[in-house]
C-alpha positions in Angstrom: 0.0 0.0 0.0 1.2 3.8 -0.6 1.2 6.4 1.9 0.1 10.0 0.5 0.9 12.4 3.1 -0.7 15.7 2.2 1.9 18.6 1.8 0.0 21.6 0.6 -3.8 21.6 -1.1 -3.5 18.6 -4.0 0.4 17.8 -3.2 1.2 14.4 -1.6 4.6 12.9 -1.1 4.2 9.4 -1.5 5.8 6.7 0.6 6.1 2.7 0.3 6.8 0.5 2.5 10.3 0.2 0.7 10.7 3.8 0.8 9.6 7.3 -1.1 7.9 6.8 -4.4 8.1 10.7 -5.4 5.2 13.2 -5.2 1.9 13.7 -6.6 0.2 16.6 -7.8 -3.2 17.3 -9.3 -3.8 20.3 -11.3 -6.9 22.3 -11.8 -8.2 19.4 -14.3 -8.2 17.2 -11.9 -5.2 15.4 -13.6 -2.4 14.0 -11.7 1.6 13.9 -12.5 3.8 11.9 -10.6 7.7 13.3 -10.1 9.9 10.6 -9.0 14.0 10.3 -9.2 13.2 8.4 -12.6 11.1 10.9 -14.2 7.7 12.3 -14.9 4.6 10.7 -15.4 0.7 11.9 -15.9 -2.3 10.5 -15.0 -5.7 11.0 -16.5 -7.6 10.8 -12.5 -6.9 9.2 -9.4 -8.1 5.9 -10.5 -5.9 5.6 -13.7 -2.8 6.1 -10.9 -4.5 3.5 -8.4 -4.8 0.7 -11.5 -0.8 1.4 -11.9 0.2 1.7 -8.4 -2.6 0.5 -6.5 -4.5 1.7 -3.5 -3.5 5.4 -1.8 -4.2 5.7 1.8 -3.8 9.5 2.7 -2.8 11.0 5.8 -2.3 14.3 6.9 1.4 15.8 8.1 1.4 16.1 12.0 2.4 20.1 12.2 3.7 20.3 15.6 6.2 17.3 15.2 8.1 18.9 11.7 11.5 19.6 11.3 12.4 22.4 9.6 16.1 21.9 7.0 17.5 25.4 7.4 19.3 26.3 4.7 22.1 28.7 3.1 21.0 30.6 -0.3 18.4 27.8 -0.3 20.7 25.1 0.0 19.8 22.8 3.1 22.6 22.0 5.8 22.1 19.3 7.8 22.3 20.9 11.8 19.3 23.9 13.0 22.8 26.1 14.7 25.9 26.9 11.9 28.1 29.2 11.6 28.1 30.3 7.7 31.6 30.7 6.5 33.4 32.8 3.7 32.2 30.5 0.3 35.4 28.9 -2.1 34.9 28.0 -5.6 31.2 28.7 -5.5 31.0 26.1 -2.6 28.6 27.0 0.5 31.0 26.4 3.2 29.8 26.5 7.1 30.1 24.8 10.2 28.1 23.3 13.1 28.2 25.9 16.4 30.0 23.0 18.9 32.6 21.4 16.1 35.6 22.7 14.1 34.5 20.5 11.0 33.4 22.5 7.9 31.3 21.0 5.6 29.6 21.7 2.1 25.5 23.3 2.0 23.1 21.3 -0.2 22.7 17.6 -1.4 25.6 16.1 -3.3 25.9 12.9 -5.7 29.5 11.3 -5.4 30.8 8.0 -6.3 32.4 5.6 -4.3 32.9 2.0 -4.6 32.4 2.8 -8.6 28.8 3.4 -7.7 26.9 7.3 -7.0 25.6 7.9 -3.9 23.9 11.1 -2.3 23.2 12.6 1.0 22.8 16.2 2.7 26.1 18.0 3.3 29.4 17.1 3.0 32.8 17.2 4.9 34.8 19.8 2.6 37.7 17.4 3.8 36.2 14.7 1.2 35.3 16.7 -1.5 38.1 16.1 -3.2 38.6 12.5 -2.1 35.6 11.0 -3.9 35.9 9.6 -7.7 33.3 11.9 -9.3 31.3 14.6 -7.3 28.0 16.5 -8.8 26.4 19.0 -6.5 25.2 21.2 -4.6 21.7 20.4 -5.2 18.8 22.2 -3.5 16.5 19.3 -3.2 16.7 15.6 -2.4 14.6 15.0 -5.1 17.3 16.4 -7.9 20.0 15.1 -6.1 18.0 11.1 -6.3 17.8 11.9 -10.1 20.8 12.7 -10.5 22.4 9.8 -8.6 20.0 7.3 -10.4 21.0 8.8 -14.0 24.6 8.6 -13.2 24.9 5.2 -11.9 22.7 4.1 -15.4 25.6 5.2 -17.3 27.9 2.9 -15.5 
C-alpha cells in the first residue's frame, strides 16, 4: 500500500513500505503527475494512478512534530545552529556551532565503490577524495535523479 501524506492543497509525497515513491500533484483538471527520481509521469484521474500503483491511503502531516532543514542561499545543511563561512569555488561552506568540522550546504551525488551515492552536506575534507562529485543540489529530489541517471551510465 502507498502512503500519500498531504503537503499543501492537492500535493502528496508518497511513501512505500520500501521507501519514497516521489510526489503527486493534481492540477486544476483534476489530472495527476507523478515526479519521481526516474522521471515524470501523468495521469488521467486518481483511479488511472491506483490501476498502476494500486491503492492510496492519505494521511495528513502532524504540524507540531516537523522539522524544519535550514538552509544557506536555499541550499539545506544538515544541523538547526551553523556558523556560515566565507564560500570557495562557488562552494557553500559553514560549520556546526560545537565542532571545528566544515562542511559543504546542499545535497551532493559522489561515487564511491564505482557506484553514486547522495546525502545532505558534506565534509569539505572529502570533496576532493571522492571519484566523481555533482552538486550542490537544493532538493533531495534532484539530487535522487541525479544519482540514479549517473549510476545508469555505469
Amino acid at each position: 500500500m502507498i502512503t500519500a501524506t498531504k503537503l499543501i492543497d492537492k500535493s502528496w509525497l508518497l511513501d512505500t513500505p520500501t521507501g519514497k515513491l516521489g510526489l503527486l500533484s493534481e492540477n486544476k483538471q483534476g489530472n495527476l503527475t507523478l515526479v519521481t527520481p526516474s522521471g515524470v509521469l501523468p495521469f488521467d484521474d486518481l483511479a488511472s494512478f491506483e490501476s498502476s500503483f494500486g491503492k492510496l491511503k492519505f494521511k495528513e502531516i502532524d504540524r507540531q512534530n516537523v522539522t524544519t532543514i535550514s538552509s544557506i542561499d536555499g541550499y539545506p545543511v544538515h544541523c538547526q545552529t551553523f556558523n556560515q563561512l566565507e564560500s570557495e569555488n562557488d562552494l557553500i561552506r559553514y560549520s556546526e556551532v560545537e565542532g571545528g568540522i566544515v562542511w559543504l550546504a546542499g545535497y551532493w551525488v559522489y561515487k564511491v565503490s564505482g557506484q553514486y551515492k547522495y546525502k545532505l552536506a558534506i565534509k569539505e575534507s572529502k570533496h576532493d577524495e571522492y571519484e566523481d562529485v555533482k552538486g550542490p543540489f537544493k532538493s533531495k529530489m534532484e539530487a535522487q535523479f541525479t544519482m540514479n541517471s549517473s549510476n545508469k551510465e555505469i
